[in-house]
N, C-alpha and C positions, 0 to 999 in steps of 0.2 A: 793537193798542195802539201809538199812538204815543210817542216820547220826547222829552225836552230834555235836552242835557246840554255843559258848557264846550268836552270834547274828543270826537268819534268816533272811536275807532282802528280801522282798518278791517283786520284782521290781527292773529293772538296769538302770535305767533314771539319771536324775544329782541329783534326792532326795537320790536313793537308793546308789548312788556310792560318793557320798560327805560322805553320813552316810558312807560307809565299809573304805574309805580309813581312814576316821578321827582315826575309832575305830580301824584300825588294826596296829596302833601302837604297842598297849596292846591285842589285843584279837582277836580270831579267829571269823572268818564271814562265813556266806555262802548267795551268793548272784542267788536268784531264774531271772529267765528270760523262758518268756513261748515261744519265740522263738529265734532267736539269739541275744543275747546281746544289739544288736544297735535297736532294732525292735520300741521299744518304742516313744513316742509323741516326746521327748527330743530330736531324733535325726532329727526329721522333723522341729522343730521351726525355723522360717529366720530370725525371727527382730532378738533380741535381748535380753540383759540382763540389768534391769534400775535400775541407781543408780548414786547419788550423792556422784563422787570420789575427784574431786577437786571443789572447787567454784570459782577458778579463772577463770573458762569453761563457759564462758557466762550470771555470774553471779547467778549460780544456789544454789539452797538450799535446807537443808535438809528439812527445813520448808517446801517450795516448792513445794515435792514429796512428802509429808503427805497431803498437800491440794490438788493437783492433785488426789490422788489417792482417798481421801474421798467423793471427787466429784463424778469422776467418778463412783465408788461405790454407789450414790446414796444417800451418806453420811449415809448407816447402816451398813459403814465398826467398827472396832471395834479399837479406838483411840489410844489406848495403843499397841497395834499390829503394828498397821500402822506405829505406832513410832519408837518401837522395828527392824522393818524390815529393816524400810530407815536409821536409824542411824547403824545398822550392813551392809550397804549398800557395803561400801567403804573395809571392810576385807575380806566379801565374793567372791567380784571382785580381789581384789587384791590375795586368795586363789587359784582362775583359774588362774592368770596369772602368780603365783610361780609353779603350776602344768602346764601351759607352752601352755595354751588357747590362740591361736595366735590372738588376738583381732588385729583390721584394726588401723591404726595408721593412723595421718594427711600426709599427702602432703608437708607442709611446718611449720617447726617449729619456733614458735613465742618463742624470749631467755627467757622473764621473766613468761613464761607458766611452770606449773608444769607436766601437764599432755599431753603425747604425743599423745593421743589416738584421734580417729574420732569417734564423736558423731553422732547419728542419733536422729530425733524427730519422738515421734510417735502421733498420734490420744488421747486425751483427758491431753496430756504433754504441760506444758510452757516453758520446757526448752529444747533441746539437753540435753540428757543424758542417749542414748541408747549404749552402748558398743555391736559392732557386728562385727563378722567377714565375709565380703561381705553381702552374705543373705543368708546363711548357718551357722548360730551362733551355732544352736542348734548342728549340725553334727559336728561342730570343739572341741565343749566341752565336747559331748558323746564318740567322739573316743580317746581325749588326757585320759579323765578320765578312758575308758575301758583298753587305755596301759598301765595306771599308774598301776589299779587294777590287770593285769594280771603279772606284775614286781614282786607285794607283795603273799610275799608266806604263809601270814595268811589270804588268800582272796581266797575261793572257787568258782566258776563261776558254776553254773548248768543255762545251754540253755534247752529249752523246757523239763521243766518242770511248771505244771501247778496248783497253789493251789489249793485246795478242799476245806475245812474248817481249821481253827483254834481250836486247842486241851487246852483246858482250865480245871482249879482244880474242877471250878462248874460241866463242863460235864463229868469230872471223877469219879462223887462223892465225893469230898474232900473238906476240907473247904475253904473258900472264892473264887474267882475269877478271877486266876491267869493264864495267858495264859504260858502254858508248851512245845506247839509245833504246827506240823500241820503236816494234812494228805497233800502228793503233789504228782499227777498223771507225770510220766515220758512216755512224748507222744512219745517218741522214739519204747519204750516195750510197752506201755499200761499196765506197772504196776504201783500199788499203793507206794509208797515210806513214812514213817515216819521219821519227822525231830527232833527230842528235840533241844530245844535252851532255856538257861535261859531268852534272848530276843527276839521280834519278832518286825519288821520296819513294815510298810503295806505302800508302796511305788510306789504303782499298779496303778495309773495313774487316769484319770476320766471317765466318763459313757458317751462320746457321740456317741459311736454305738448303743444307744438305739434307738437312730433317722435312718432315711432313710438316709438323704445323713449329710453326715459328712469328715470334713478333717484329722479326726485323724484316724491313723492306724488301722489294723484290732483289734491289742488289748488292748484297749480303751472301754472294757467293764465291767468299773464297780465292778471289782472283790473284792477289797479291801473295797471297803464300802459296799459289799454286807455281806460279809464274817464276818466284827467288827459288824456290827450290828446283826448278826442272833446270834455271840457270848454274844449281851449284851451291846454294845455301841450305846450311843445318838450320832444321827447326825443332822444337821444344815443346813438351807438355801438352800436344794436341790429343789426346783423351780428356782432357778436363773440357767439359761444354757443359756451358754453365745454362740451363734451364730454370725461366723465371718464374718463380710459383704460380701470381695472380695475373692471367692473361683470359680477355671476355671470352666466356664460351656463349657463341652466337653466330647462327650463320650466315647472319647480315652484318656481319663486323668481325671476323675470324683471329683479324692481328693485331688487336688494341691491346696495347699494354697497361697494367693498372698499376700504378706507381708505388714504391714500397712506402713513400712518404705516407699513404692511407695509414698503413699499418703501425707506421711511427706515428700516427695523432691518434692512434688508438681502435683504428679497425679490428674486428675480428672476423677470426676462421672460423667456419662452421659448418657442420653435415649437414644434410639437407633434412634433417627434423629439427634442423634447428639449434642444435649442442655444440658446444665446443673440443676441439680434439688435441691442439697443440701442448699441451699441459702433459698430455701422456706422452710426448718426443721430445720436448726439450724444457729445462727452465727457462729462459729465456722467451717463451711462448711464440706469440705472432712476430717476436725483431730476433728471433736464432736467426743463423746466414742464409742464404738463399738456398745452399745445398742440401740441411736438415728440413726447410718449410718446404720444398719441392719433393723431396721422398715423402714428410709425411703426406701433404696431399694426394699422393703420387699413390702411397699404399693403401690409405683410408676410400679410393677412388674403385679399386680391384677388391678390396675386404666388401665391402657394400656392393659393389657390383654398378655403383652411380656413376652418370657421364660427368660428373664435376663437382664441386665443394662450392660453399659459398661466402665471398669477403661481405661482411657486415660493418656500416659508420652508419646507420640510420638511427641510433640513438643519441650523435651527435646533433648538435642546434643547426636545424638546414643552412641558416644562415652563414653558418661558420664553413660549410660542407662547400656550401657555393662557391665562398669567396677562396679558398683553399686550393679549392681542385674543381673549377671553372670548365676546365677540356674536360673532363674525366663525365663530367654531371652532363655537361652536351650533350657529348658522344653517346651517354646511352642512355638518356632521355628519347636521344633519337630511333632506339632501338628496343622503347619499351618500359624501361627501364630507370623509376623514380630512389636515385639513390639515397635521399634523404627521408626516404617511406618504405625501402624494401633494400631487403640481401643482393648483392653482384655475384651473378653464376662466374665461376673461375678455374681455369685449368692451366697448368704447367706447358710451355713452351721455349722452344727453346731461341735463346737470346744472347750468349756472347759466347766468345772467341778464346780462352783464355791462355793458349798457348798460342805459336806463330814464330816467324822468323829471327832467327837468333839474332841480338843486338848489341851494342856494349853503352853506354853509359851515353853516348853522344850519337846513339840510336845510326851506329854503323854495322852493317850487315858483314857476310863471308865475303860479298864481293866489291874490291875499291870503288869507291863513287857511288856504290848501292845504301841507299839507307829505305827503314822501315820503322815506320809512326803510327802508335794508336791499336788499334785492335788486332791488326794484320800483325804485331810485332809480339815477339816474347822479350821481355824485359826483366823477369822474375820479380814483377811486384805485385801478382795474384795469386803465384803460387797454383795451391788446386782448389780455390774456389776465391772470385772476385767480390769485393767487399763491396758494397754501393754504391756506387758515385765516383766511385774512384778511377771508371776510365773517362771521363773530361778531365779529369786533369791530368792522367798519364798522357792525353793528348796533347796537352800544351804544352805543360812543363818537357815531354821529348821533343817536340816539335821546336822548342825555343833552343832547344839544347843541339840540334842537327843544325837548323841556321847559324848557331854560334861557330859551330865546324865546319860547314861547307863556304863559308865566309873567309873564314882564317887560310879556305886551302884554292880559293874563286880562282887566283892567280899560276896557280901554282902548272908548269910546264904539262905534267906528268897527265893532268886531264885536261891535255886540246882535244878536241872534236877530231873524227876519223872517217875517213869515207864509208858511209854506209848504200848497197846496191837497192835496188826498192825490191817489197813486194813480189815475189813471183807468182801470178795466178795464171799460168799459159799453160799447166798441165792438170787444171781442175777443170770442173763445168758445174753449172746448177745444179738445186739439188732437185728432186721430181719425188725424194722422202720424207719429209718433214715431219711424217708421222712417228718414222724410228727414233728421232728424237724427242718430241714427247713422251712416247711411251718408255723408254728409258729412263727419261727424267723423272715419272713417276715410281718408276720401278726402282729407284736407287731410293730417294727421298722416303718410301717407304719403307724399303730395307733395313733403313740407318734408327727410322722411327724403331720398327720395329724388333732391332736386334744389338741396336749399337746404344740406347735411348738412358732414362733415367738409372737403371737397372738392368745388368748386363750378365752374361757368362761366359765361360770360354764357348761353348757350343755354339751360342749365340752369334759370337765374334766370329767366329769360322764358318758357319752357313754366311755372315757378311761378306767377308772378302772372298770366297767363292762368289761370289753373284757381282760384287764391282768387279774381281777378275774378267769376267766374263762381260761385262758392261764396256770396259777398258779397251775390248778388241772390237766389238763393233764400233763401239766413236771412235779409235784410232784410225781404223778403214774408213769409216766418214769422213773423218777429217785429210786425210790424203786423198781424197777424191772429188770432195766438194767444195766451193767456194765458201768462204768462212761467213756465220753469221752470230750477232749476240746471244742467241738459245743456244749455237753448237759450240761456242767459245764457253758461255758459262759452263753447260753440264760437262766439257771435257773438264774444265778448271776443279769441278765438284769433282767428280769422280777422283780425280789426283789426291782431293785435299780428302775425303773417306778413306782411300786406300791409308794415308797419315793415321787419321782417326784410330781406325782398328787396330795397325801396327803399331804404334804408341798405349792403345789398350791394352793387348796383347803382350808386350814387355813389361809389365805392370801388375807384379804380383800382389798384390792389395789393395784393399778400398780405401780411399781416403779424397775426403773433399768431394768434388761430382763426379769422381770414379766410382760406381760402389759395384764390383764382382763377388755373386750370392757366390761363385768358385772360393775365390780369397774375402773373405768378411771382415778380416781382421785388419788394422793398420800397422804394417813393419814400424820398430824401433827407432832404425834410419833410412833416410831416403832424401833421393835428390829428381834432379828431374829428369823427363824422358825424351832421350837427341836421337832423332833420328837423322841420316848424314843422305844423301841421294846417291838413288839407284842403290839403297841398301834394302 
C-alpha cells in the first residue's frame, strides 16, 4: 500500500512527535517508526530536560545555560543557536507540561517561588535546572507524547517500517532539488512501500551503533544522516561522538545507561580499591563534562589494566537513592547489584550523535522540503561536546520551530506532490548470505571501537577507512543484488555514516571536546566546524 500525505516524519522520538503533533493542527502526518513507536533513544533518556524556566530557582539564567553550554561544547558551539535554544527554553518545557509530562515536583513548597518543579543538576551545569521525571524522563515524554498522537486523527503511526532512500526532483530527473518522497521497506511483509509527501522531517536519531558497545537502542544507526547526504546534504562536526562515562558494565545488561543525575546528587568515581581519581583531571570532579569524565575513566581503565571503574551513592540514605533513581536501583538489583550497600561497576559507551545534517534555525536542510530534527541534525548548539540534557530540548524547541515553517509554506504551489514509479525489485533475488552481513557488521563496529573510539590517531584513522573502504564494496554488491532487508539497510546506512566519521576526524587537526588525537594534543586558537559536502 502506498501513501500521500502533507508531512513524512521519518522517526517517533520527542523531535518526530513535537514536529506531528504541532503540525496536525492543519495537516496531515505520517509518522514512520522502524519498530514500535517507543523503540527509540527518547524513550531510554533518565536525566532530563534543561532549561531556564524560572530564575527565582536558585538564581539561574538564561545567560547562564548559554555559557554552560558553550563551555561544555568546547566553546565551537554556534552562539546564535545556543541563544536561540535557551531562550525558547522555558515554552518548550512549558509545551510538555500542557501535553501533560508529569515532571517531579518539590517536596515542599516555598510561597514566593514561582516554580513548583524539582530540579536536578547535571555534569558541566552551575545551576539546578534539570526538569525530570524520577530517572525515566525520557519514557514519561515518549509515552504522553505517543497517546497524544494516537488521540489525533491527522496523525498516522506506521511501526516497523524502515526508510530506504529519499525520493528527490534531482533523482527524478526534474529540475532543482526537491525532496518528493521516499522509498520505505515494511519489515512486517518485506515489501517496498512509496510515500509522497510535500514534506519530509529526518528525525532518525544518531549513529552510535556504529561503535561496539553503546547505550543506545538497537536503532541508533545512522539512517537519517546517511540517507540526506547520499541525497545531496552537507553535514557537520561528525567526529565529535560523544561517549558516556557511567554505562553498567555487566553481561546481563550490557546497554544501561546510569544517569548523570547520580553524579549530580553526589555519586562518586572510584578505582576498584576503592579511591577516588577525578580530582587528578579536573576541578570540577565527578560534574566536569562528559568528554573530560570519559577520558579520565577511559585512561585510569588502560593505567590499571581494569575492565572498569566504579560509580559510588551508597553512602547516600537508601531511602533517598530509591525514591530518586527508582529504574536505575531495579535494574540492577536485578543483576546483583545493591546500589544503596555497594559501588556500580561502569564503563564509557558510546551515546550521542553530536554532529549531523546541516540545518538553519527552522531546522531546514540543503534540500527544499527536507528538514532534520533532533539528534540526526547539526544545529551548532553542541559544538564538540554536548552539555546534559540539552538534546530533549533541542528536540522540541527545533521541532516546534520546523512546524512553524512547514505550515506557513503547507500551501504554497511549488511543493505539490509528483509522480513517483514504485520500487523496482525485478532484477534482485533473495539473499542465501546473510552471514556476510553479520560478519561485516561486526567487523566495522569493532573497527570504529577500536580505532576511531575515545582516543584516536592519524594511523589509527587510516587503518579505519582502509577497512570501511573495503567493507563499502562488498555491501554495495549486496545491495545490488539482493533484496533489501533492515540488517542490510542499516549496516549499509553505518558504513556511510563511519566513512563521515573518520573523514571529518581526519580534517581535524586538534583535540578538542570528544575529539582528542595523541597526533594533535593541542587545541588550535581558532576553529570552526567540520562540513563535509557529498561525494567529497
Amino acid at each position: 500500500m502506498n501513501y500521500t500525505t502533507d508531512c513524512l516524519i521519518i522517526g517517533s522520538g520527542a523531535a518526530g512527535l513535537t514536529l506531528a503533533l504541532t503540525l496536525a493542527k492543519k495537516a496531515k502526518v505520517i509518522v514512520l517508526s522502524k519498530e514500535n513507536v517507543c523503540a527509540g533513544s527518547t524513550n531510554y533518556a533518565q536525566g532530563g530536560i534543561a532549561g531556564v524556566y524560572n530564575i527565582k530557582d536558585d538564581d539561574d539564567s538564561i545567560q547562564a545555560h548559554i555559557k554552560d553550554t558553550c563551555i561544555a561544547g568546547g566553546f565551537l558551539c554556534d552562539e546564535k543557536t545556543v541563544e536561540f535554544v535557551a531562550k525558547n527554553a522555558h515554552d518548550a518545557i512549558q509545551w510538555l507540561i500542557d501535553e501533560g509530562v508529569p515532571f517531579d515536583l518539590k517536596e515542599t513548597k516555598v510561597e514566593d517561588e514561582q516554580s513548583p518543579y524539582h530540579l536536578h543538576r547535571e555534569g558541566g551545569h552551575s545551576h539546578r535546572r534539570i526538569f525530570h521525571a524520577e530517572d525515566h524522563t525520557g519514557k514519561s515524554i515518549q509515552e504522553t507524547l505517543v497517546e497524544r498522537a494516537r488521540e489525533n486523527k491527522n496523525i498516522t503511526i506506521l511501526e516497523n517500517h524502515n526508510a530506504i532512500d529519499l525520493i528527490t526532483t534531482h533523482k527524478l530527473g526534474l529540475v532543482g532539488n526537491r525532496v518528493v518522497g521516499a522509498y520505505v521497506l515494511d519489515t512486517t511483509t518485506n515489501h517496498v512501500i512509496t510515500i509522497n509527501a510535500k514534506f519530509i522531517a529526518l528525525c532518525t536519531g544518531g549513529a552510535s551503533k556504529v561503535y561496539q558497545y553503546t547505550c543506545n537502542p538497537e536503532v541508533s544507526s545512522g539512517d537519517g544522516i546517511a540517507m540526506a547526504y547520499r541525497a545531496g546534504c552537507r553535514v557537520a562536526n561528525m567526529e565529535f561522538n560523544q561517549f558516556h562515562p557511567t554505562t553498567l558494565y555487566c553481561d546481563a545488561d550490557r546497554n544501561f545507561l546510569l544517569t548523570e543525575a547520580l553524579r549530580g546528587e553526589g555519586a562518586q568515581l572510584k578505582r576498584p580499591d576503592g579511591t577516588r581519581f577525578m580530582q587528578d583531571y579536573d576541578d570540577r570532579l565527578e560534574l566536569a563534562p562528559r568528554d573530560i569524565v570519559a577520558r579520565a575513566i577511559d585512561h585510569e581503565m588502560k593505567k590499571l589494566g581494569a575492565h572498569c571503574m566504579y560509580l559510588d551513592i551508597s553512602f547516600k540514605e537508601p531511602e533517598f537513592v530509591k525514591k530518586h533513581f527508582p529504574t536505575i536501583y531495579e535494574r540492577c538489583l536485578k543483576v546483583g547489584i545493591d546500589i544503596t550497600k555497594q559501588p556500580i561497576p561502569i564503563v564509557p559507551a558510546a551515546h550521542f550523535t553530536c554532529g549531523g545534517i546541516m540545518v538553519d534555525k527552522k531546522a531546514r536542510t540543503d534540500i527544499d522540503g527536507l528538514y532534520a530534527i533532533g539528534e540526526c541534525a547539526y544545529t551548532g548548539l553542541h559544538g564538540a561536546n554536548r552539555l546534559a540534557s540539552n538534546s530533549l530540548l533541542e528536540c522540541v524547541v527545533y521541532g516546534k520551530a520546523a512546524a512553524e515553517n512547514i505550515l506557513k509554506h503547507l500551501d504554497d504551489d511549488e511543493f505539490d506532490t509528483v509522480e513517483i514509479k514504485d520500487w523496482d525489485e525485478s532484477q534482485v533475488t533473495n539473499s542465501d548470505e546473510e552471514v556476510i552481513i553479520t560478519h561485516n557488521w561486526h567487523e566495522l563496529r569493532l573497527t570504529m571501537w577500536d580505532y576511531v573510539g575515545i582516543v584516536r590517531t592519524n594511523k589509527r584513522l587510516e587503518r579505519a577507512m582502509h577497512r570501511i573502504e573495503m567493507l563499502k564494496k562488498e555491501v554495495s554488491e549486496y545491495y545490488s543484488n539482493f533484496r533489501v532487508s533492515r540488517n542490510l539497510l542499516e549496516l549499509r546506512n553505518l558504513l556511510a555514516v563511519a566513512e563521515i566519521i573518520v573523514k571529518s576526524a581526519m580534517k581535524r587537526h586538534e583535540s578538542r571536546g570528544l575529539h582528542y588525537n595523541l597526533d594533535y594534543p593541542n587545541t588550535e586558537e581558532k576553529s570552526g566546524p567540520t562540513i563535509l559536502k557529498p561525494n567529497e
